[in-house]
ROSE-4610 file (N, C-alpha, C; in Angstrom, 1 decimal, always signed):
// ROSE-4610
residu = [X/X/X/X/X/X/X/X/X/X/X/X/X/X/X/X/X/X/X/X/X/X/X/X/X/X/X/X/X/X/X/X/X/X/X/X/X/X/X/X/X/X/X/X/X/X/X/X/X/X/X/X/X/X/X/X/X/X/X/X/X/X/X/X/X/X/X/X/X/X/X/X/X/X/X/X/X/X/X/X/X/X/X/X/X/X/X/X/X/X/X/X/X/X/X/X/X/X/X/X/X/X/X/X/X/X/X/X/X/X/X/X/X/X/X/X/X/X/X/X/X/X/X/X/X/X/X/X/X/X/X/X/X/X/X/X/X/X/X/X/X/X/X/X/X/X/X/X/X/X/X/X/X/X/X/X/X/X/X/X/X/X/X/X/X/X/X/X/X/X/X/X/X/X/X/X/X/X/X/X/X/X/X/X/X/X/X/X/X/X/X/X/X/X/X/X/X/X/X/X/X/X/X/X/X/X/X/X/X/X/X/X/X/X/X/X/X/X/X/X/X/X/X/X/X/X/X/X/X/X/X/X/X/X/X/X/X/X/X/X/X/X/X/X/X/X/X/X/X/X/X/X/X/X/X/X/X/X/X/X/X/X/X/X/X/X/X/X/X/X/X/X/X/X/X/X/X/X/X/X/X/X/X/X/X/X/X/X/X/X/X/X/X/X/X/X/X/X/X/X/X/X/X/X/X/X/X/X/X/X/X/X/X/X/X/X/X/X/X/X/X/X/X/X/X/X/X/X/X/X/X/X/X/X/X/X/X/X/X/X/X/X/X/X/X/X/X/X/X/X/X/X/X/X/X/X/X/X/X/X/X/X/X/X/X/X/X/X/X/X/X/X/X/X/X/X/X/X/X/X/X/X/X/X/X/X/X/X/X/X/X/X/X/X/X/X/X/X/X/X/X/X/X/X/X/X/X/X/X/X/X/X/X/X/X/X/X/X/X/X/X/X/X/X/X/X/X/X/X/X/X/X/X/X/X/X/X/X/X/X/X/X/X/X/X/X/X/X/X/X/X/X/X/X/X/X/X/X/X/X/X/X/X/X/X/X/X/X/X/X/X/X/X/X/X/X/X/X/X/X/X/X/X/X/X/X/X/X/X/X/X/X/X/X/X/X/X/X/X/X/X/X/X/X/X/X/X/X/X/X/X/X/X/X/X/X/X/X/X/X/X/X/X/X/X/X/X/X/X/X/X/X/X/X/X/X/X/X/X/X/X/X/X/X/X/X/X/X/X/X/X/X/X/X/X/X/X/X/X/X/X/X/X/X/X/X/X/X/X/X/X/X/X/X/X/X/X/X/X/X/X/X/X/X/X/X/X/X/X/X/X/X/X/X]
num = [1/1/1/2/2/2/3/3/3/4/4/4/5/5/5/6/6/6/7/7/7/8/8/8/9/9/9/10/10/10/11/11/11/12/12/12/13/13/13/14/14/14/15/15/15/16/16/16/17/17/17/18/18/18/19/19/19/20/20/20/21/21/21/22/22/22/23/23/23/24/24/24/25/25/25/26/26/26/27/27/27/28/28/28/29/29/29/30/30/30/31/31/31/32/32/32/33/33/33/34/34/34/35/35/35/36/36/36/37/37/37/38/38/38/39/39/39/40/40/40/41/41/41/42/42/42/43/43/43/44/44/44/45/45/45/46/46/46/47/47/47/48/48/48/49/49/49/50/50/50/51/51/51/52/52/52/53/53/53/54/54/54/55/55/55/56/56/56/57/57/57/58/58/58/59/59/59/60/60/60/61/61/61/62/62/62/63/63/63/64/64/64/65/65/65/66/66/66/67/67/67/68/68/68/69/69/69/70/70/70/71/71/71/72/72/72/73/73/73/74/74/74/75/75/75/76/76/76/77/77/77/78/78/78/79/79/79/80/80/80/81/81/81/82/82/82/83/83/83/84/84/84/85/85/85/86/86/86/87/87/87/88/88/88/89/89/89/90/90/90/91/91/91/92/92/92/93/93/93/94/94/94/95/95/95/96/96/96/97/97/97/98/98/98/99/99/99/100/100/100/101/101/101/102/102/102/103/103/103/104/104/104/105/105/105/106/106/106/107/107/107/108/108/108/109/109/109/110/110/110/111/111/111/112/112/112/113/113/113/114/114/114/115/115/115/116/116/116/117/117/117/118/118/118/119/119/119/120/120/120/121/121/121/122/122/122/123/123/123/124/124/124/125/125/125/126/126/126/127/127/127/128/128/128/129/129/129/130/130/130/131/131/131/132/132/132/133/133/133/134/134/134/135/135/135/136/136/136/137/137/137/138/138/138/139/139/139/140/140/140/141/141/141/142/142/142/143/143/143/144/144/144/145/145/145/146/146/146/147/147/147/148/148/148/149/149/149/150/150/150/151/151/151/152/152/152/153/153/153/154/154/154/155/155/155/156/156/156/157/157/157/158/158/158/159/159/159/160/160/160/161/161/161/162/162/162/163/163/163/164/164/164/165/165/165/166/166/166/167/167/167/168/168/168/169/169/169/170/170/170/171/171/171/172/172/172/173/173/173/174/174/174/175/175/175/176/176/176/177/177/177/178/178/178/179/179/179/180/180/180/181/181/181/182/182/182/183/183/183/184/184/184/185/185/185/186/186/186/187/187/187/188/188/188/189/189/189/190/190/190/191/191/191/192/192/192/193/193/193/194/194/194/195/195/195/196/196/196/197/197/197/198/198/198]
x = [-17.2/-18.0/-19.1/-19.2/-20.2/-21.7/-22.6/-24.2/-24.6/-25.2/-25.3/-26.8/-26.1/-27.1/-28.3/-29.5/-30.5/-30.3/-29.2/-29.4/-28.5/-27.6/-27.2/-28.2/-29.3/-30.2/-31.2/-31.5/-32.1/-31.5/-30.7/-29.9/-29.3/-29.1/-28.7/-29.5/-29.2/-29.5/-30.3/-29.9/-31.1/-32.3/-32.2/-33.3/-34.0/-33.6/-34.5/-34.9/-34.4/-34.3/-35.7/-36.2/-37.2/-38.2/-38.0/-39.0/-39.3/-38.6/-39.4/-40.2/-39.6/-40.6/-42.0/-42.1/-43.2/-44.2/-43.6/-44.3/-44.8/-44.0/-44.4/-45.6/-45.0/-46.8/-48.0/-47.2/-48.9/-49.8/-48.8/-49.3/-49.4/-49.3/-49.8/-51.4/-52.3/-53.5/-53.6/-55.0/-54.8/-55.1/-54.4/-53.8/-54.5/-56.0/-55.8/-55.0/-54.6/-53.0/-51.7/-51.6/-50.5/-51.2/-51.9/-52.9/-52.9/-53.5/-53.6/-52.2/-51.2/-50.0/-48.9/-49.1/-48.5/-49.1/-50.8/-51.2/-51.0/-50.6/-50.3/-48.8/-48.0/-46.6/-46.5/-47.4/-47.4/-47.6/-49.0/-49.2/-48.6/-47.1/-46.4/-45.0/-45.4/-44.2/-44.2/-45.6/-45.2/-46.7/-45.7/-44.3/-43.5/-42.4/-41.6/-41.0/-41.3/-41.2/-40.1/-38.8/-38.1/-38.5/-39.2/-39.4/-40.7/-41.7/-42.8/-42.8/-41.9/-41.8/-41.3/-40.2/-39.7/-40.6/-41.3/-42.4/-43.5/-43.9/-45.3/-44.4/-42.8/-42.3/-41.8/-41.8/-41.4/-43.2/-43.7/-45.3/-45.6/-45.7/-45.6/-44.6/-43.0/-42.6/-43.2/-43.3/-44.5/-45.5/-46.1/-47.3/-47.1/-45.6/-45.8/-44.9/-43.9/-43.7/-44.6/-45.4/-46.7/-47.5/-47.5/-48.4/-47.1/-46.3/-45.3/-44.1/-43.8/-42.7/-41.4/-41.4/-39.8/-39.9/-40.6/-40.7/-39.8/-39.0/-38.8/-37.2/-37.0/-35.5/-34.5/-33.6/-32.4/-31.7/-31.4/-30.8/-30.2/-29.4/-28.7/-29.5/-30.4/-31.4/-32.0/-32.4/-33.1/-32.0/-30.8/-29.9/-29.3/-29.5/-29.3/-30.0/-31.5/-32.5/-32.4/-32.0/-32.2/-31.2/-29.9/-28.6/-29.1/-29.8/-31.0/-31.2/-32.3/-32.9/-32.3/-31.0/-30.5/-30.0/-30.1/-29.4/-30.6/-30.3/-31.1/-32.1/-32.6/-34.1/-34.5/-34.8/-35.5/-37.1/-37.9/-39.0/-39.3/-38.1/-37.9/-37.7/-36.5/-36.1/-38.1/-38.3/-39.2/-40.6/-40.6/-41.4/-40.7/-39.5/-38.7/-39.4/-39.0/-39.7/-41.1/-41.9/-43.1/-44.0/-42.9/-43.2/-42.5/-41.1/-40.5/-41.5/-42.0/-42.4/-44.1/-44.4/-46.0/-46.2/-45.3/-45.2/-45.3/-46.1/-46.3/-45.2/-44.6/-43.4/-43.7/-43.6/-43.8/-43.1/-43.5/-43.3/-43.4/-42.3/-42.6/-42.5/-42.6/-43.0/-41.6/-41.2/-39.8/-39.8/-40.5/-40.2/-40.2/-40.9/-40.6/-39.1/-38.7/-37.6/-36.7/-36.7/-35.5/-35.6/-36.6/-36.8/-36.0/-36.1/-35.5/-34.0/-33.5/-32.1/-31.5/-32.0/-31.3/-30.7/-31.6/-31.3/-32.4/-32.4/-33.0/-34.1/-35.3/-36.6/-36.6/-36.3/-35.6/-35.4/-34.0/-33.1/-33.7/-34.2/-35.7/-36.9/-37.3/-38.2/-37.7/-36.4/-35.6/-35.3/-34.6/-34.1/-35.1/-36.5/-37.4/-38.2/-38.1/-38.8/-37.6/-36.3/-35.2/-34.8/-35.9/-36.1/-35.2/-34.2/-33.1/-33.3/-34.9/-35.0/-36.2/-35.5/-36.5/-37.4/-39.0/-40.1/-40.7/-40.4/-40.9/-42.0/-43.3/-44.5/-44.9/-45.4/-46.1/-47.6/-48.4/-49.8/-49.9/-51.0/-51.2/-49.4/-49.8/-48.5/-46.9/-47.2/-47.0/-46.0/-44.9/-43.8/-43.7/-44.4/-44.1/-42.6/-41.7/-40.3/-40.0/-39.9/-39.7/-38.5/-39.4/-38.4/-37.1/-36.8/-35.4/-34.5/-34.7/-33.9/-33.6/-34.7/-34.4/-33.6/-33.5/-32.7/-31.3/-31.0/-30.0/-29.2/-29.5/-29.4/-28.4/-30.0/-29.6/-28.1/-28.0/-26.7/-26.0/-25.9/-24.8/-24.2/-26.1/-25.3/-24.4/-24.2/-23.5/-22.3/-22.0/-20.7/-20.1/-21.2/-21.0/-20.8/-20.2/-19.8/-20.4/-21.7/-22.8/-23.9/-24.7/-26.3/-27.1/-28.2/-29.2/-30.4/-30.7/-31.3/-32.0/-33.6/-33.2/-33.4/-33.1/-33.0/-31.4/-30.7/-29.1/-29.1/-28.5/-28.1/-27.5/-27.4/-26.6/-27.7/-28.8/-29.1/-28.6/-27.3/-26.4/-25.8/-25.3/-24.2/-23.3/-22.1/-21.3/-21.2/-21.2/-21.5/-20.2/-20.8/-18.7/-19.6/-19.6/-19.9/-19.4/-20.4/-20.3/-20.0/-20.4/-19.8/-21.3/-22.6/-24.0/-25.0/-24.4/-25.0/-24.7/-24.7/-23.9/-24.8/-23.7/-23.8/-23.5/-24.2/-24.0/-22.8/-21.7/-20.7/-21.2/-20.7/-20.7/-19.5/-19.5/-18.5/-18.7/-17.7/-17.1/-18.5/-19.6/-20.6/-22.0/-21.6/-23.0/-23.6/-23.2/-23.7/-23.6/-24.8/-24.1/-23.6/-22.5/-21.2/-22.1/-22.7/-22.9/-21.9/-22.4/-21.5/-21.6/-20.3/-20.3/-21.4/-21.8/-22.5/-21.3/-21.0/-19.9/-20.4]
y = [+141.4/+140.4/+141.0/+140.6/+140.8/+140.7/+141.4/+141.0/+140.0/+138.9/+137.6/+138.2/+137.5/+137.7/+137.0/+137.0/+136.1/+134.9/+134.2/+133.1/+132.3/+133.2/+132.7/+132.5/+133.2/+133.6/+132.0/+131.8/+130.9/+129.5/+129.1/+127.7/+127.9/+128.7/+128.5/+127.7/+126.7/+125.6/+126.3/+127.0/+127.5/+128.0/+129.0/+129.2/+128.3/+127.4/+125.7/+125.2/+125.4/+124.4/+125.0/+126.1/+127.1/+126.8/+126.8/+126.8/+125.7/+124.6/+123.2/+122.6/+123.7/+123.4/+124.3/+125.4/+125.9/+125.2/+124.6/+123.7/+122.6/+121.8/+120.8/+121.0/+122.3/+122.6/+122.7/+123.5/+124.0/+122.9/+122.2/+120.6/+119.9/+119.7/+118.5/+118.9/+118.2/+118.1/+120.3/+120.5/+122.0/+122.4/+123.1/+123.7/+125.1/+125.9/+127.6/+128.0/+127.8/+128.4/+129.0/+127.8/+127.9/+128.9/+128.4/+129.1/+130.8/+130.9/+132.5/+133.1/+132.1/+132.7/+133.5/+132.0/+132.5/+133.8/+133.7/+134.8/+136.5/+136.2/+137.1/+138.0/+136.8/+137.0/+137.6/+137.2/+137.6/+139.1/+139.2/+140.8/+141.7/+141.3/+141.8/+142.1/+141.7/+141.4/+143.2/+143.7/+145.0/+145.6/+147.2/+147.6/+147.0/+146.4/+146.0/+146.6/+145.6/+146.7/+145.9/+145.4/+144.3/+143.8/+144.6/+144.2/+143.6/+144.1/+143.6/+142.8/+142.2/+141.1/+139.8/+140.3/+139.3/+138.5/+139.8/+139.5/+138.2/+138.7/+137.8/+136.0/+135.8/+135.1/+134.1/+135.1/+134.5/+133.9/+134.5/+133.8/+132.9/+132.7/+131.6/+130.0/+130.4/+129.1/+128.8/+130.0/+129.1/+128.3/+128.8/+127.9/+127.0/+126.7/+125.6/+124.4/+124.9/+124.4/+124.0/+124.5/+123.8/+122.5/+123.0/+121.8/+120.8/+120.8/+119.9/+120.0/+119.7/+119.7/+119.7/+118.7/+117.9/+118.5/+119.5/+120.1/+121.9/+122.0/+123.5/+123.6/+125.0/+125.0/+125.4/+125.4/+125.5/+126.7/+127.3/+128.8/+128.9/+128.3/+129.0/+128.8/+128.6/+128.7/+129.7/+130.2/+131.8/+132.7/+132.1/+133.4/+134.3/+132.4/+132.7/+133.1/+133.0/+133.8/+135.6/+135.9/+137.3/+137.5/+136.8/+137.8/+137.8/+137.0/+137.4/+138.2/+138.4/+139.9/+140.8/+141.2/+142.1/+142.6/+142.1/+142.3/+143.9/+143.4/+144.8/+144.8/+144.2/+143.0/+142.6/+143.0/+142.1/+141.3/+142.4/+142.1/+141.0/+141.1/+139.4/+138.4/+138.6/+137.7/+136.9/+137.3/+136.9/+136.8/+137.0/+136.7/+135.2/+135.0/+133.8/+132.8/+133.1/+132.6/+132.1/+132.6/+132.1/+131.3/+131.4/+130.8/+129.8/+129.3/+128.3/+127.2/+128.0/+127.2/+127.2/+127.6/+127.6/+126.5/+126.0/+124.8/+123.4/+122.5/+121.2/+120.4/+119.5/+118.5/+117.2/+116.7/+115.0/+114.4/+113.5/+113.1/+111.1/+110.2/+108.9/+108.4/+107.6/+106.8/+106.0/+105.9/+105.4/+104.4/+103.1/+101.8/+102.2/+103.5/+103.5/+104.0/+104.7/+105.9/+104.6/+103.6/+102.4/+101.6/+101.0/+100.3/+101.6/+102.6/+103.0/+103.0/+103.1/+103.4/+102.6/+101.3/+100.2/+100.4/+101.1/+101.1/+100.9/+101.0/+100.5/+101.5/+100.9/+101.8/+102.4/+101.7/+102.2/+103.4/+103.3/+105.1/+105.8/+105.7/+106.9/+107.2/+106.2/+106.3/+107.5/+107.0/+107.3/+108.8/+109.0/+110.7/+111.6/+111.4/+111.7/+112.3/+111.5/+111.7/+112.2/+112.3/+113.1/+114.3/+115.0/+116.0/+116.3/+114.9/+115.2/+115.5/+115.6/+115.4/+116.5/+118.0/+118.7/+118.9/+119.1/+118.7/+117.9/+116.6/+115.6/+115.8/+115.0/+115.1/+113.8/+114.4/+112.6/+112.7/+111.7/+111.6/+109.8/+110.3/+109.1/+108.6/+107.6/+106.6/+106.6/+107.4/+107.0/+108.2/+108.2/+109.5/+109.6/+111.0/+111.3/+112.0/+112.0/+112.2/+112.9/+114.1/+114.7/+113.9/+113.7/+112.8/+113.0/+114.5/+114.6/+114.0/+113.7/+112.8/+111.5/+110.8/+109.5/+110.0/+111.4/+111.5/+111.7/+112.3/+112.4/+111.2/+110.8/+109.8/+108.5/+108.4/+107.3/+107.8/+109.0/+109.5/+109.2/+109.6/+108.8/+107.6/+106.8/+105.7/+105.0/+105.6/+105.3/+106.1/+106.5/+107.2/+108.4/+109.4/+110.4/+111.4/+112.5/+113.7/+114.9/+114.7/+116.1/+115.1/+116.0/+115.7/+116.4/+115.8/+117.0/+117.6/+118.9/+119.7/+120.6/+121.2/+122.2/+123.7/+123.5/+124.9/+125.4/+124.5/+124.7/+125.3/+126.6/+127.3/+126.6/+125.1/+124.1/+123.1/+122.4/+121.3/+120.8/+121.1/+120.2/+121.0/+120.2/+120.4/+119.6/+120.2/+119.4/+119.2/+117.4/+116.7/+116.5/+115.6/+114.9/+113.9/+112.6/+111.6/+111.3/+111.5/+111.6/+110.1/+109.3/+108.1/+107.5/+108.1/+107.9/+108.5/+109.2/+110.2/+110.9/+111.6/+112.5/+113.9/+114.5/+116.1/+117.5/+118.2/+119.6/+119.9/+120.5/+121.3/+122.3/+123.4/+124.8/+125.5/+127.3/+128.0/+128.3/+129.1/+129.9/+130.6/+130.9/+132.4/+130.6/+129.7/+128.8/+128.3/+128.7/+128.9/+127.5/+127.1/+125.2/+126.0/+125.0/+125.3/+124.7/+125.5/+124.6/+123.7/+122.4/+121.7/+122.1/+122.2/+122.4/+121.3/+121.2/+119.7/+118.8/+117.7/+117.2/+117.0]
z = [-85.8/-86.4/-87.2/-88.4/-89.2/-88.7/-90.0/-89.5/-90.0/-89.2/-89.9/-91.4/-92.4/-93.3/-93.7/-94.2/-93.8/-94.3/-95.5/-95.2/-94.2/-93.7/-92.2/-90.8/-91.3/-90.0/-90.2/-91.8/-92.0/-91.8/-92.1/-92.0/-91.0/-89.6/-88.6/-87.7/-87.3/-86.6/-84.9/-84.8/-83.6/-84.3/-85.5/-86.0/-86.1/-86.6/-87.4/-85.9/-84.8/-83.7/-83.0/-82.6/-83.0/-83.9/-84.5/-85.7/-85.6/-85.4/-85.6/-84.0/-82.9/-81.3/-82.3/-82.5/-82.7/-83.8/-84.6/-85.9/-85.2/-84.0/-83.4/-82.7/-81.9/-81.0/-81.8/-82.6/-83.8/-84.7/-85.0/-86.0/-85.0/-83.2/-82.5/-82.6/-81.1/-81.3/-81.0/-81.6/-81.3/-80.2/-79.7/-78.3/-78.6/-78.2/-78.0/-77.4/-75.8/-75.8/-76.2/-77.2/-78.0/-79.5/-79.8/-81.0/-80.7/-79.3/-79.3/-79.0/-78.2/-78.4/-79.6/-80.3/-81.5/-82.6/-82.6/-82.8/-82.3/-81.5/-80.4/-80.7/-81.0/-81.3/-82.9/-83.9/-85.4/-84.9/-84.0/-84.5/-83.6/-83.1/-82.2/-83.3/-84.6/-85.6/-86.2/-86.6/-86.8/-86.4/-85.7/-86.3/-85.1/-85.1/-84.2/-83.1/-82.1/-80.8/-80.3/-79.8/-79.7/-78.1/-77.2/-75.8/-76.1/-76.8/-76.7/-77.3/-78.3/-79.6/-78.4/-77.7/-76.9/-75.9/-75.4/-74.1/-75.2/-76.0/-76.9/-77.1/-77.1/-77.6/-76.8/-75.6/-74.1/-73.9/-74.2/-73.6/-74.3/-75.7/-76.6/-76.1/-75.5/-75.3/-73.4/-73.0/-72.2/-72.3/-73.3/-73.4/-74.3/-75.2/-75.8/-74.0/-73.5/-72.5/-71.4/-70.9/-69.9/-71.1/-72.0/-73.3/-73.5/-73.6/-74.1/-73.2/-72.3/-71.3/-71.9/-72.6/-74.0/-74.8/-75.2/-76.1/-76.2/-75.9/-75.4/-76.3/-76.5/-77.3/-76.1/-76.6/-75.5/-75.3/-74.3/-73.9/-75.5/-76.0/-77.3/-78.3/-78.2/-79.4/-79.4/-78.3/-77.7/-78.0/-77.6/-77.5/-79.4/-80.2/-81.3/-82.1/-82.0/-82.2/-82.3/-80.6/-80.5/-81.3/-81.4/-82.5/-83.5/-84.2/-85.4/-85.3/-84.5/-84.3/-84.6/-84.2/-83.8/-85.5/-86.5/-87.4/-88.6/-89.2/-90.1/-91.0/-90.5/-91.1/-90.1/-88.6/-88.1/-88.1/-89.0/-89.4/-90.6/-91.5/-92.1/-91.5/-90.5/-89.8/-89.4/-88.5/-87.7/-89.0/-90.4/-91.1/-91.9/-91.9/-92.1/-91.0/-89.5/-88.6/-88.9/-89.1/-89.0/-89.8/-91.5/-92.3/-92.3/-91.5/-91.3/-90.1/-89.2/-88.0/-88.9/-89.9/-90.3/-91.7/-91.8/-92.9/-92.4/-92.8/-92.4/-92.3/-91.5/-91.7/-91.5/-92.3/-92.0/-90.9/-90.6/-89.4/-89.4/-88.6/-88.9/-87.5/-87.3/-86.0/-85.9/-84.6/-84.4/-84.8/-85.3/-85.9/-87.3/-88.3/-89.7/-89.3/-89.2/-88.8/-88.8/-87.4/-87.3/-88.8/-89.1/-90.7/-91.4/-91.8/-93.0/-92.7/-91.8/-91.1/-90.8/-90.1/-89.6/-88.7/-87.6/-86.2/-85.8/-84.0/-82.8/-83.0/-82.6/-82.6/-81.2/-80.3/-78.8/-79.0/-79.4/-79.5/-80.0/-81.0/-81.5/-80.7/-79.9/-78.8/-78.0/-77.4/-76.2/-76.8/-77.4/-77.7/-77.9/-78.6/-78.7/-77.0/-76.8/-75.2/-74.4/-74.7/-73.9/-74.8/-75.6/-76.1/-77.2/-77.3/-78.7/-79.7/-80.1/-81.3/-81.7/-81.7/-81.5/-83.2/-82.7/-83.6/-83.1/-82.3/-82.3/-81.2/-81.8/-80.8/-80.4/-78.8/-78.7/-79.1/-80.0/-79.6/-79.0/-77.7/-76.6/-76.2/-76.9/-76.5/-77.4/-79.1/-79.7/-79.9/-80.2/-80.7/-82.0/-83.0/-84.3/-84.3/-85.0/-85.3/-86.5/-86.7/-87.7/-88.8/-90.2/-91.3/-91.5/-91.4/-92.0/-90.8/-89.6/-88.7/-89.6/-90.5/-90.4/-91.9/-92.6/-93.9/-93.3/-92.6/-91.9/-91.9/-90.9/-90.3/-91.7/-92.8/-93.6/-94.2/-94.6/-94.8/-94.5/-93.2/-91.5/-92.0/-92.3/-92.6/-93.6/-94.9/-95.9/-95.7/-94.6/-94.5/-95.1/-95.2/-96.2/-95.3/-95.9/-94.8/-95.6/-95.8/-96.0/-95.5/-95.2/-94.9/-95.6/-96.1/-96.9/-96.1/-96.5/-96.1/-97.1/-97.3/-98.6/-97.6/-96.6/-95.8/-96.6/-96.9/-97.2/-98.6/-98.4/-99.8/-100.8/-100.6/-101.4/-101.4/-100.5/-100.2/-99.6/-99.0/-98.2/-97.1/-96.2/-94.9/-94.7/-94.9/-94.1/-92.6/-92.5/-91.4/-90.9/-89.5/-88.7/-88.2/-88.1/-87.3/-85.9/-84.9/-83.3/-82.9/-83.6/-83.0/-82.9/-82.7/-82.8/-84.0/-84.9/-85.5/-86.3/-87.6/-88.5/-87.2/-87.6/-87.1/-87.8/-88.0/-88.8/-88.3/-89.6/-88.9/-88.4/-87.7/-87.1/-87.7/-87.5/-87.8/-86.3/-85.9/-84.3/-84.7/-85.2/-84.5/-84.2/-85.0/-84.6/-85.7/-86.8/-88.3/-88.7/-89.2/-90.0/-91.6/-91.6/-92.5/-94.2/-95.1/-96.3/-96.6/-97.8/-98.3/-99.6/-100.6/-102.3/-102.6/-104.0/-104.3/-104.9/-104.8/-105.7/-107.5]
């Protein structure tokens, strides 16, 4: 198997999946925990040490995890991360990282999100708070939902088989509808599959 190359590293869906828990923590209310963490982890970036990069990264999703419980990425998001790592850049890699998770993302409230889409504000409530929908923050009562869910989504709903993205070396991905949702394709390593433009 090849070394994934960085715009594989970038448009892979654990990278983003990553990047958007740590954007969540960092753009909710300010957390020093989380703040000295991630600080912690930049100046662990060089010169790169991969134990001590992991140890600063592992202490970072602790503390976005004690602050945000729903908020945490999943064994294969960690695991897809370190095969990043592992590649021949890892000090880009993890500069991609930071400028990915260090950019503002808009965010709508599950009744804009259901209005633009023509679904249930419920299920945007609900997946949100069952961690589906990683980025998404609560403040008080109320769940912010990162937009490109509801771009996604609107796609879904015209029955189109790409989704847009501009993480995509195209703007696009090819999607498969789950029966609830358009879904990024994958290749066998995890990779979302670009779409041509038509």
């Amino acid at each position: 198997m090849s070394k994934p190359t960085l715009t594989d590293i970038l448009t892979n869906e654990h990278f983003q999946s990553i990047a958007a828990v740590i954007r969540g923590a960092r753009y909710s209310d300010a957390h020093a925990p989380i703040e000295d963490a991630y600080a912690a982890l930049v100046k662990a970036t060089r010169p790169y040490k991969p134990d001590e990069w992991l140890d600063k990264f592992s202490d970072l999703q602790l503390k976005i995890g004690e602050q945000f419980p729903d908020m945490r990425p999943t064994n294969e998001d960690i695991v897809g991360l370190v095969r990043g790592l592992d590649g021949e850049r890892p000090e880009t890699t993890m500069a991609m990282l930071f400028a990915y998770a260090s950019a503002p993302e808009e965010r709508m409230t599950p009744a804009e999100i259901a209005a633009a889409t023509g679904t249930a504000e419920s299920g945007w409530r609900n997946k949100a708070a069952a961690g589906e929908l990683p980025g998404s923050i609560k403040k008080g009562k109320l769940w912010l939902i990162p937009k490109r869910y509801a771009a996604a989504r609107s796609n879904g709903s015209q029955r189109q088989d790409v989704i847009s993205d501009p993480a995509s070396p195209t703007g696009l991905w090819l999607a498969k509808w789950d029966g609830t949702d358009w879904v990024p394709q994958t290749d066998a390593d995890g990779m979302r599959i670009p779409a041509k433009p038509k």
